[in-house]
N, C-alpha and C positions, 0 to 999 in steps of 0.2 A: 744465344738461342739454342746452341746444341747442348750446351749443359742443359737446360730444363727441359729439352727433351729427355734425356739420357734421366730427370730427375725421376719425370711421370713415370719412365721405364720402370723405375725400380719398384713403384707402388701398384701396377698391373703382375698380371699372374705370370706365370712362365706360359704357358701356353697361349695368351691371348697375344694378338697385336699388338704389338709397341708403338709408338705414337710418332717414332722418327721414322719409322717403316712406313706406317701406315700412311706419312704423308708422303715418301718419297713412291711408294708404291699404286695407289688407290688414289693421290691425291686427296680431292676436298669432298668426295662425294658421299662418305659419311656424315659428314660434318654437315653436310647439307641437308641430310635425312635426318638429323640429332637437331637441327634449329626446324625443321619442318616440323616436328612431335609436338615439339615446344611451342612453336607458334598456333600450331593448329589444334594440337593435341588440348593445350589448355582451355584454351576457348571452347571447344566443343564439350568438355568435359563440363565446365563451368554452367552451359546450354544447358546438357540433359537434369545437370541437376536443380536446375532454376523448375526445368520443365517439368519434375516428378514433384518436387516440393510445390508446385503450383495442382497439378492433379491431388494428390493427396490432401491437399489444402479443401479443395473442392470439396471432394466426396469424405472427408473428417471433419477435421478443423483445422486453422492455421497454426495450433503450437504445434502435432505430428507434421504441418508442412515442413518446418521449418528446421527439427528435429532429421526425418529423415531427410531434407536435400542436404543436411551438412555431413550423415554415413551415407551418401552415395558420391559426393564431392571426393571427400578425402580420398578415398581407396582410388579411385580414377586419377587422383595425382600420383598417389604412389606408381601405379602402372606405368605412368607416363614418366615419370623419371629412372623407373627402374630399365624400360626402354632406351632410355636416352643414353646409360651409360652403358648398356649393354651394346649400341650401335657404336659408344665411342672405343668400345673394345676392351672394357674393365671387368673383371671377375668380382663377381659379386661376393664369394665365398669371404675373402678378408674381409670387406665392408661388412659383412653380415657380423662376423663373430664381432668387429669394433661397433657395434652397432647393439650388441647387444648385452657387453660389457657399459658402452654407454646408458645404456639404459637402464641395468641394473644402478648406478650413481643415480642417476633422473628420478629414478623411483621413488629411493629411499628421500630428497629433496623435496619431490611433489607430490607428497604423501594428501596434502590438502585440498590438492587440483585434483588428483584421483578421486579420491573422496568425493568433491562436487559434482565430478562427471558421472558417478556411476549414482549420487540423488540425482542429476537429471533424469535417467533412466527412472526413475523410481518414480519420478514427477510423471516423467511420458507415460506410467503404465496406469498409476494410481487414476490420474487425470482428475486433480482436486480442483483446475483453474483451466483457461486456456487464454490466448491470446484477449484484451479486451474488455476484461472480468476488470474488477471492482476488489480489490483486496486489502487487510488490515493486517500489518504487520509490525505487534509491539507498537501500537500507538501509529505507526505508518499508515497512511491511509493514498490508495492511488490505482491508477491505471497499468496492469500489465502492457507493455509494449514488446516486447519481448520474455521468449525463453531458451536463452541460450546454452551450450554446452555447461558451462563453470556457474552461471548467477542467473535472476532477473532480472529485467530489469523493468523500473514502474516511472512513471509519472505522476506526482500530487498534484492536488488540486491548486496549491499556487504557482505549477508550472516549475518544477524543480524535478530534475529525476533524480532516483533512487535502485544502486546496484545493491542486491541480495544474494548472497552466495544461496547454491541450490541446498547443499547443505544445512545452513540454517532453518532454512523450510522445510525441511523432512524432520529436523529435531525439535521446530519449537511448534507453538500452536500458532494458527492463524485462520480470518474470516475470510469470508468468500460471501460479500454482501450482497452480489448478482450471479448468485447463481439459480435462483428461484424467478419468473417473473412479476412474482408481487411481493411484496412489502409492508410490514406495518407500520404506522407512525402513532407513537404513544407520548399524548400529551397529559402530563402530572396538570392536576385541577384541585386548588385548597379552596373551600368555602367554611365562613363561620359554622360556629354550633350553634346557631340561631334557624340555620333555613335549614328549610325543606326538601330534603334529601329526595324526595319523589320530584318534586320542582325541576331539581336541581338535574336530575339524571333526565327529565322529558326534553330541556331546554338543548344537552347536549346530544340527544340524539337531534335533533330538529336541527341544530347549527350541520351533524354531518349530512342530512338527509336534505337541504341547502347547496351541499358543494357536489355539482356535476362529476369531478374528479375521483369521490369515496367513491369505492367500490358496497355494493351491499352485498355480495359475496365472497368474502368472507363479511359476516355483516359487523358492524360498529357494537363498542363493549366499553362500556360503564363499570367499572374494577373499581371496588373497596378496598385501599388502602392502611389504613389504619385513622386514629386518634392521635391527633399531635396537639404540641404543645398550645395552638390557638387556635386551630382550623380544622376540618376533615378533611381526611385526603383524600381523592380519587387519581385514577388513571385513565384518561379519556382515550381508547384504541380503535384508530381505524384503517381499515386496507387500502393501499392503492398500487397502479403499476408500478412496475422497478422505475421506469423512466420519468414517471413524473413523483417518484415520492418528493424528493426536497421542494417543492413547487405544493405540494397540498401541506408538509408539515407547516410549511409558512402561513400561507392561508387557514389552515386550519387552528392553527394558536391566535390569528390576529381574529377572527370571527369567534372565537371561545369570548377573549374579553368583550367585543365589542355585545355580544346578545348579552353576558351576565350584566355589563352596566347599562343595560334597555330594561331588565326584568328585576333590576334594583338588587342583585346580587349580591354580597357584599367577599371581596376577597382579600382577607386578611394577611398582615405583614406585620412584621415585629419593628414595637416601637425602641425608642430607645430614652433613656435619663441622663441628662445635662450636668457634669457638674464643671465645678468652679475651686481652683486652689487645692488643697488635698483632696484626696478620692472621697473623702467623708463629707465634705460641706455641702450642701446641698446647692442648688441654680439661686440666688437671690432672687427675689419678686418682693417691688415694691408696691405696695396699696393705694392708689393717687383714691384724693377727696371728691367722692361721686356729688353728683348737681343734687341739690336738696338738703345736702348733711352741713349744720352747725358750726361753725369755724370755732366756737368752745367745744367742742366735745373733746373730752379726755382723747390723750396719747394710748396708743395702743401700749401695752405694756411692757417692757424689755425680757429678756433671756432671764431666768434665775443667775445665771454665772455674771451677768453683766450689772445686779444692783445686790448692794449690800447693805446689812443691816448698820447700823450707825451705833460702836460700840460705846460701852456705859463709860462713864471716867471713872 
């Protein structure tokens, strides 16, 4: 026991208390003030910042809560340990300089972690998203639940979460589906080149002007497409809230067909040809003898390739 006191000695300063002194001198009553920091100190610290991240939460939004209760957390830990060892009588000065040679190795290491923490920053300030929001990322599609120091993190819609370095989202592009309270839903509509394109565009306003849900501010839009290969195109668009879009796009495409096949509409689809044996032979169809036809009546004729002339001797 006296060696590892005599060890601590030698990593304390020359001027501080030594640790075999300080117990034969002072006793425990340090030690007792260095686990009271600790037990009390933590807790309380942990408190204020629950308590500032919840105000701030209030009066902004929950991604700055969240943001600042974690720079008002850390640095109150700092204090409190740098307390702790100050009461157990260590000089900070060496700790500091190893501490900062440490940190230079850290650095050059977490060159990546740096990087993400100081895009959070860049997130906190920009404010493209907050806690909540709706976002697409490269195909990702999901719920922010978080923004933490180094990533995000989301939840998709089948209930899978998704970590994003903050990084990544400051360099590449991404949506922000909710961040508007309304929404359009654009339903693609082909009709032959037979109908009536005035028809055709009354029916689809009247299916939206039908659904409680359109909004008619922004109103409903009938979009000319083009000419395609068997049909005209349209774009059937119309507004709804952010919260119920997927609830009108649904309804809204099942009432599109159900009125065009009431109003005898007709919406074309590409057929397709049968074949049989090489790509070249056509579907066989054979001819059966309809009620009324002759059972002498001549054989339909064969293929040229298949009768020959019958050579001279």
């Amino acid at each position: 026991m006296y060696a590892l006191l005599q060890a601590a000695d030698s990593i304390a300063a020359p001027n501080a208390l030594s640790l075999s002194s300080f117990v034969e001198a002072e006793g425990f009553a340090p030690l007792v003030r260095a686990g009271a920091l600790v037990v009390l100190g933590l807790p309380a610290a942990w408190a204020v910042a629950r308590w500032i991240r919840g105000y701030v939460a209030r009066v902004s939004n929950p991604q700055k809560g969240l943001i600042t209760g974690k720079l008002v957390l850390w640095p109150l830990i700092i204090i409190i340990m740098v307390s702790v060892l100050g009461e157990l009588g260590f000089s900070l000065t060496p700790l500091l300089g190893a501490a900062g040679i440490l940190g230079i190795a850290v650095g050059f290491a977490s060159q990546t972690s740096v990087s993400n923490i100081i895009s959070g920053f860049f997130l906190l300030a920009e404010e493209p998203f907050k806690v909540g929001d709706i976002i697409d990322v490269d195909g990702i599609k999901g719920q922010v639940l978080t923004i933490d120091t180094l990533s995000v993190k989301m939840r998709t819609f089948d209930n899978k979460m998704v970590r994003i370095p903050n990084e990544t989202l400051v360099k590449s592009r991404f949506t922000n589906v909710s961040r508007f309270p309304v929404r359009r839903v654009d339903i693609p509509v082909g009709v032959a080149y037979r109908e009536d394109l005035d028809r055709v565009r009354a029916v689809l306003l009247e299916v939206a002007d039908a659904n409680p849900r359109v909004l008619m501010e922004p109103e409903p839009m009938v979009i000319f497409q083009g000419y395609a290969d068997s049909s005209i195109n349209f774009t059937f668009a119309v507004w709804a809230l952010r919260e119920q879009w997927l609830q009108v796009k649904n309804a809204i495409a099942e009432d599109v067909k159900r009125r065009l096949d009431e109003e005898g509409i007709e919406i074309p689809f590409p057929h397709r040809s049968l074949y049989t044996g090489s790509m070249t032979d056509p579907f066989p169809v054979r001819i059966m003898q309809q009620q009324g036809e002759s059972a002498a009546d001549p054989p339909l004729p064969q293929d040229a390739d298949e009768t020959e002339e019958p050579e001279d001797d």
